[in-house]
N, C-alpha and C positions, 0 to 999 in steps of 0.2 A: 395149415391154418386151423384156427379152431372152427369144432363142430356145430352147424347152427340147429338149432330148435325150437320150437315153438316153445314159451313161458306161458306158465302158468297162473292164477290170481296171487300164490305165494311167491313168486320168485318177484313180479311185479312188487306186490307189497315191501319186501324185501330192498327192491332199487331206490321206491320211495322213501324210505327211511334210511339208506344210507344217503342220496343225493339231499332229504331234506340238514340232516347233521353235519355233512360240509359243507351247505352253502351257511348256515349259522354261523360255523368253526373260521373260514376263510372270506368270506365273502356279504359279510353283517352293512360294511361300511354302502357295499355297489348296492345293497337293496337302500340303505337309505336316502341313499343321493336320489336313486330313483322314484321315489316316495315326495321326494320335494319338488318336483316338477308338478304343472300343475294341469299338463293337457294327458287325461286319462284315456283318452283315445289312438292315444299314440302305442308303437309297436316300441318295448325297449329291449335290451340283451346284455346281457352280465358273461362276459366270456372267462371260462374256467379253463385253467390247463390241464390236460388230460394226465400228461405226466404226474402232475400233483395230487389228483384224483386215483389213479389206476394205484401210486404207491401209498395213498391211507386206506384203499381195500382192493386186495390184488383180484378176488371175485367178480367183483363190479366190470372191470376190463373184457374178463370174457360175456357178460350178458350184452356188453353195453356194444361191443364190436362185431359180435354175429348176430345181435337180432339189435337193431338200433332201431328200426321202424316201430317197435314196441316199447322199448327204452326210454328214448330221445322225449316221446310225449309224456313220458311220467316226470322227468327234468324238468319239463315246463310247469308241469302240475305242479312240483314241490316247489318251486322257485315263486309262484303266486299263494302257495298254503303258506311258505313264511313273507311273503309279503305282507298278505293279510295280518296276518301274528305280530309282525313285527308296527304295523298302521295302530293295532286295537292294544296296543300294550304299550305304547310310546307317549309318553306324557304330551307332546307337540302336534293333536292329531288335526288343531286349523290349520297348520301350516303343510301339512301331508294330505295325500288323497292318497287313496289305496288304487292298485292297476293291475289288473287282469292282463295284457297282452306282454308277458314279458318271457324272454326266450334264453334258452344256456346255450351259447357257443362254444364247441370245442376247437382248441388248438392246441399244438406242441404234441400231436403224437411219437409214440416213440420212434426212435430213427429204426426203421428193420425194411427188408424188401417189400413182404405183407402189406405195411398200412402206410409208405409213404412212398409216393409213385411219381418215379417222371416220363415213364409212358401211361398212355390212357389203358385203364382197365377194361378186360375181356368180360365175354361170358363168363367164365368163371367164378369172378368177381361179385356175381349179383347178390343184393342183400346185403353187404358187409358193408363197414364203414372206413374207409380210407383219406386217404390225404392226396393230391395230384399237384404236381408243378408245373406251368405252362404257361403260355401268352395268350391274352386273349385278343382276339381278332377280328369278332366284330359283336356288335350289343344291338339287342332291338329295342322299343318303345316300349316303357312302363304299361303294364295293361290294367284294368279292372276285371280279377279272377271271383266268378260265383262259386266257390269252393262247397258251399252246403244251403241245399234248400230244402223246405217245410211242406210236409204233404199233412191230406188230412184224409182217414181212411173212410169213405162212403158208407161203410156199412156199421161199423160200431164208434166211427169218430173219435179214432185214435189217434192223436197230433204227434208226429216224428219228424226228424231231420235227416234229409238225405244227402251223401255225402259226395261229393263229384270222384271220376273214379280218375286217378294219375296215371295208370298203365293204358288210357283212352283218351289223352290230350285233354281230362279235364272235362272229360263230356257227362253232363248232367242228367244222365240214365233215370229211366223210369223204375220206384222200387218195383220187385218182384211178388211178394207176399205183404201183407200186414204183419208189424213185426210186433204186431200188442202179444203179451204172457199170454193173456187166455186164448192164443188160438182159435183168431177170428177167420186166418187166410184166406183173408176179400184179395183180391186181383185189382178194384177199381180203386183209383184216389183222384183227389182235387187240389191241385198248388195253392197255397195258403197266399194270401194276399195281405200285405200290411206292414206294420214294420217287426223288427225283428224275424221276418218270414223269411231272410236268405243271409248268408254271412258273404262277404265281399274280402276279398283279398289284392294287396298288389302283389304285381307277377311281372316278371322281366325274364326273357333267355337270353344267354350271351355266349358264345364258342369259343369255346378254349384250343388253343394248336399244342402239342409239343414243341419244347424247345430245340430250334434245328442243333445248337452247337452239342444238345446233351446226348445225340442220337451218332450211329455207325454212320460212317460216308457211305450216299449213294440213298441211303433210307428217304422217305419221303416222310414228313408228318404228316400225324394222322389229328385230325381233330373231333370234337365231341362237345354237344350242345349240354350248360349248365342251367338250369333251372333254378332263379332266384326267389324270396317271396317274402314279404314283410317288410322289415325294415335291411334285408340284404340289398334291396333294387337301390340302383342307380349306385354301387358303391366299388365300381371300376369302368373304366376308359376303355379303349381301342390302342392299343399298345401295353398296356399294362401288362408284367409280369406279375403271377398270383399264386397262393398256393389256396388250393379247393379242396375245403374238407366237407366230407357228406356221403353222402349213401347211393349205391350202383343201385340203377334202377331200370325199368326195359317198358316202353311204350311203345303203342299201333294206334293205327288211322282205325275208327268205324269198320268193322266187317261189313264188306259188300258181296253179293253172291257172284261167283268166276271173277273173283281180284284175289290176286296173291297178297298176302299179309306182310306188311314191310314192318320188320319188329326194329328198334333202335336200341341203344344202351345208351342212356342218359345218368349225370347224376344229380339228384337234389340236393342244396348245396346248405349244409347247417352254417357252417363260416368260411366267408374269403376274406384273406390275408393278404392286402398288397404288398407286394416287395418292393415298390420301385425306391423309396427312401434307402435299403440297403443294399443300394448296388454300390455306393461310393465303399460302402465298408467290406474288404476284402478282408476274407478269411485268414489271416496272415496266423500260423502257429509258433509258438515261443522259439522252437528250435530252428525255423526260420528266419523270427528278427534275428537269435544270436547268432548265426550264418552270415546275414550282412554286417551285422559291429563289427565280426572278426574280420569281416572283408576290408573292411572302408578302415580297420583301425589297424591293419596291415601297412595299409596305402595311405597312410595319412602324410604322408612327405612327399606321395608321387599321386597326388588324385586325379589327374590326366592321365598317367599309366590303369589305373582302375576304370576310369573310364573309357579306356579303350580297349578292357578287355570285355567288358558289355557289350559292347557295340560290337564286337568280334563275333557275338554268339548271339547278334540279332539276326532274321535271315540270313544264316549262314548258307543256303546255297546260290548267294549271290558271290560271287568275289568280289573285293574292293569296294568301292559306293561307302564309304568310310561318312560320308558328309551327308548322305542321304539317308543313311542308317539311322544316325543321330538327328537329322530333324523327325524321320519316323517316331524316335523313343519319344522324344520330347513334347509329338503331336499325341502322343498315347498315354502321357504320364497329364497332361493336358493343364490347365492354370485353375484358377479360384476365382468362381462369379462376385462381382460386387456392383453393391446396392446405393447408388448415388444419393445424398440427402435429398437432391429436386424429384427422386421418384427413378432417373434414369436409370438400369440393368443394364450392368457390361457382360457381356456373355464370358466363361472361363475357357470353353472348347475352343480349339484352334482348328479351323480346316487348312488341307492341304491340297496341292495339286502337281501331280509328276507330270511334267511334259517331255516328250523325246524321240527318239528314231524309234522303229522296230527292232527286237532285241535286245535294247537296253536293259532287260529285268524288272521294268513298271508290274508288271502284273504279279511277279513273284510276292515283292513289297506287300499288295494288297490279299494274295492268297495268304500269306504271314501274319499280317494283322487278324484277319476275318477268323484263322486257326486258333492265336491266344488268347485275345478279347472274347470275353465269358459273350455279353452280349454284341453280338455284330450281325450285321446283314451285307452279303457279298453279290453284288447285281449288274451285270452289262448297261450299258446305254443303247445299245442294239436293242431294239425293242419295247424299251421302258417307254411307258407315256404318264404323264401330268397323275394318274389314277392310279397306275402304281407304284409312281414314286410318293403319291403325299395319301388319297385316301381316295375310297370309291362310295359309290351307291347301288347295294345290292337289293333286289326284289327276291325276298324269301317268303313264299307262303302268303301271298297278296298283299307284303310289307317290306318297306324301304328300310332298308338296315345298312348302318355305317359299316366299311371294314377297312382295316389299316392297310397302309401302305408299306414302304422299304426304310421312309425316312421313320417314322411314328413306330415300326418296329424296332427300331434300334435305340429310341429314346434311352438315354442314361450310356449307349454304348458308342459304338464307331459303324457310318454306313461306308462302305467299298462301295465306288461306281469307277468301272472299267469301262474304256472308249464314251467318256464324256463328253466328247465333240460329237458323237454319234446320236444325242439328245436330238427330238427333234426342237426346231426354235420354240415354237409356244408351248413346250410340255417344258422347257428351261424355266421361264416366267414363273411357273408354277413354284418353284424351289426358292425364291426371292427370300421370303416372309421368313420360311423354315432354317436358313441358314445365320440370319444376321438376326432375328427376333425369339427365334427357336420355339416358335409355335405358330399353328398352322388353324388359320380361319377357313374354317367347310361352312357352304352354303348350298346343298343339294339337296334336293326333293324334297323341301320341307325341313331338312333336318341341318338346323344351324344351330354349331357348337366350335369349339375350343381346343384345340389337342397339343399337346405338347409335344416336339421335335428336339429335345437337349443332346444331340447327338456331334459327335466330330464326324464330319466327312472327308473321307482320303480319294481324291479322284487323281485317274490317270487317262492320258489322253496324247494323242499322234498330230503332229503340227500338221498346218495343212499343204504339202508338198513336203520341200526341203525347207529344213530351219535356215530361215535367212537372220545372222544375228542384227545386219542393219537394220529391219523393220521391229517394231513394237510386239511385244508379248500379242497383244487383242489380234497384230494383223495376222502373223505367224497361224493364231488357233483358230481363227475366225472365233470369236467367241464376244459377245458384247462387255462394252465395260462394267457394268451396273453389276453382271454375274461374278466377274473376275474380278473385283475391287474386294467382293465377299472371301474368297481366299488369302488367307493371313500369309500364308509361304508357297512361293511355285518355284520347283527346283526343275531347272532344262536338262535335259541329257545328250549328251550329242556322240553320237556313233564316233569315232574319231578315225575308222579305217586305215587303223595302223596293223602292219600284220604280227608286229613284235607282241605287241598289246593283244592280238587275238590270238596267238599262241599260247600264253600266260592264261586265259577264261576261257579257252578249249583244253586246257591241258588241266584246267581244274573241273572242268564240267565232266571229262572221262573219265579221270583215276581220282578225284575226291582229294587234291595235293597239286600245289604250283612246283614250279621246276625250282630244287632247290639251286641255291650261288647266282641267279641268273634274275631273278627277280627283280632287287633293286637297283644292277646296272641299269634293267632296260628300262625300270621306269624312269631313272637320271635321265636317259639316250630319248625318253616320250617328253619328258617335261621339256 
């Protein structure tokens, strides 16, 4: 990685004048819009691509990614010297107010290890400016931050502003000396009183997880608290997938004397990127589609033969289950939401629900899915209650803070729940809303909001005894109707204890290959 250094007033100067002649060059239009608004009190941001930037001056890259905490504020600076410029030069100045609070978010860094990350950055890391992928998982309450307060020095009544320190949670420290030119170093001062005597900030933290599927089997994610501020707060959810671009930073609680100093790595976050709009858009590359035309335009006389050699190489260490396969693909390739004129939403997701003997291969199906679905969440019903299936309320730090559940984390993807007859009854109730409305109303501790659950669920589940086919799907699962009506497809499996039939998926579970010549007699001799 590049070497960081402290900058000097020329390199500074230097930043200034190149960020203020690209934001003219590229970005003339986003300062006038912002200009036309007419609430000057408000936080705004003009988001520049780095990419764009880094290639009209490849210097800037290096100041800007090892020292950003000196950087990033000259950004803002240039971005209100041409505001102003652009207010006192512009023929329309009744219709413009000029605006101090406006901020340059970066995104699109370049793809490399260094600055774009899907695990949370180390030590290492501090000080630089990075990119991070991940879920976030839970958000606390927009705060009011005193970020800077006004002393006035006792002894030669020098008025200064002091600055809250971020490597102390924000703690509004007493200055040390008087910081007037002439070298007064009085030790006493007085908190100024009145208006403009303190600048206020909103502040939000929100914890980001790693993403499980993007991690080794076995790894646990790790998570890391994001520090929001300004006009960032409140601009992601609890399930939201996000990328976080901003600066590694490392914070402590107050030094107290015989306490050990609990240091964290935190990042403060310049711009987050939701992603959840492109999850529908897969990455599909050119030589990709032209792999499937040549496929399908192969088969274009036999497209049942094509489609059966897909379904061949869906869970393939299942044998046979030919009919299960394919309602799998088809729960997985899923339909199209539509939006009724009276207002009504048909949901496009299809759940599903395997029932069947033990051994059937239910659980493989849902290890499969949970493996190629980018986003999925793979979770027993052994254990699951109402709070981790939909959402909790957590007490962080004398504060109630939402954190997502199993269904709210798979939004956009597919949730797995294995032994779903093992739900208890009233933590079932809880999934009503989320399955058939596909979002989930929380009213806990104060904290009522909204979340969305766009997720397919693929459950599997053990009848209760022996499958009796004369009774009803509901009496077989013990399962209420209300729950099971919500399941678009429930395919049964039934052991059939035949030993021809178990010779053939014992004889492919050992050697990876069914008996050949022998095959389709015996399934003639089952059927």
């Amino acid at each position: 990685m590049l070497k960081s250094r402290i900058l000097d007033r020329k390199d500074l100067d230097y930043c200034y004048a190149v960020f203020k002649s690209y934001i003219v060059a590229h970005h003339s239009d986003d300062v006038v819009e912002i200009l036309l608004f007419t609430d000057c009190g408000r936080h705004y941001c003009i988001i520049i691509n780095a990419m764009a930037l880094f290639e009209d001056n490849m210097q800037i890259s290096e100041l800007l990614l090892s020292n950003p905490l000196q950087v990033l504020p000259v950004l803002d600076k240039a971005l209100a010297s041409v505001c102003s410029e652009m207010h006192k030069g512009n023929g329309h100045q009744e219709v413009m107010q000029p605006k101090k609070n406006i901020h340059g978010r970066l995104t699109g860094l370049p793809v490399c290890a260094e600055l774009t990350r899907t695990k949370l950055p180390r030590t290492r890391d501090l000080g630089w400016f990075l990119s991070v992928t991940g879920t976030i998982i839970r958000t606390s309450l927009v705060k009011l931050l005193e970020s800077k307060k006004q002393y006035t020095c006792n002894k030669c009544k020098h008025v200064f502003m002091q600055e809250a320190d971020f490597e102390q949670f924000y703690t509004a420290s007493k200055p040390g000396r008087c910081p007037n030119p002439e070298l007064c170093n009085s030790v006493k001062f007085t908190v100024s009183s009145g208006k403009g005597s303190t600048v206020c900030r909103d502040y939000q933290e929100v914890k980001l997880q790693e993403q499980v599927q993007k991690l080794a089997i076995g790894t646990i994610p790790r998570s890391m608290a994001i520090v929001l501020q300004d006009d960032l707060v409140d601009c992601c959810k609890p399930g939201d997938d996000v990328t976080v671009f901003g600066i590694v930073r490392r914070r402590w609680r107050p030094l107290n004397a015989d306490t050990r100093v609990d240091i964290e790595i935190v990042i403060e976050a310049n711009y987050v990127q939701v992603n959840n709009e492109q999850r529908t858009k897969s990455s599909i590359t050119e030589e990709l589609r032209q792999e499937f035309e040549n496929f399908w335009s192969k088969s274009c006389t036999t497209p049942l033969t094509a489609r059966n050699k897909i379904l061949a190489s869906v869970c393939p260490q299942v044998y046979g289950l030919y009919l299960v396969k394919l309602a799998v693909t088809l729960v997985l390739v899923g339909g199209v939401q539509r939006h009724a004129e009276n207002g009504t939403r048909i949901r496009g997701e299809s759940h599903m629900l395997l029932v069947g003997d033990p051994g059937t291969g239910k659980s493989q199906f849902l290890k499969y899915v949970a493996k190629i679905v980018g986003r999925s969440i793979l979770t027993t019903g052994i254990g699951s209650t109402s709070a981790g299936l939909t959402v909790t309320a957590v007490k962080d730090s004398g504060e109630w803070q939402l954190e997502a559940g199993a269904l709210v984390l798979a939004d956009g993807g597919v949730c797995c729940i294995d032994e779903f007859s093992s739900i208890r009854e009233h933590d079932k109730a809880s999934i009503h809303e989320a399955m058939e409305q596909q979002t989930l109303s929380v009213a806990k501790a104060g904290l009522v909001c909204k979340l969305n659950t766009r997720t397919t669920i693929l459950a599997a589940t053990n009848p209760k005894g022996n499958y009796n086919p004369e009774q009803t799907l509901s009496i077989n699962l013990a399962l209420a109707s209300p729950l099971l009506s919500r399941f678009d497809l429930v395919l049964v499996l039934i052991d059939s204890r035949n030993e021809q039939w178990d010779k053939i998926v014992s004889s492919f579970i050992l050697e990876g290959r069914s008996p050949p010549g022998k095959v389709q007699k015996i399934i003639e001799e089952i059927k």
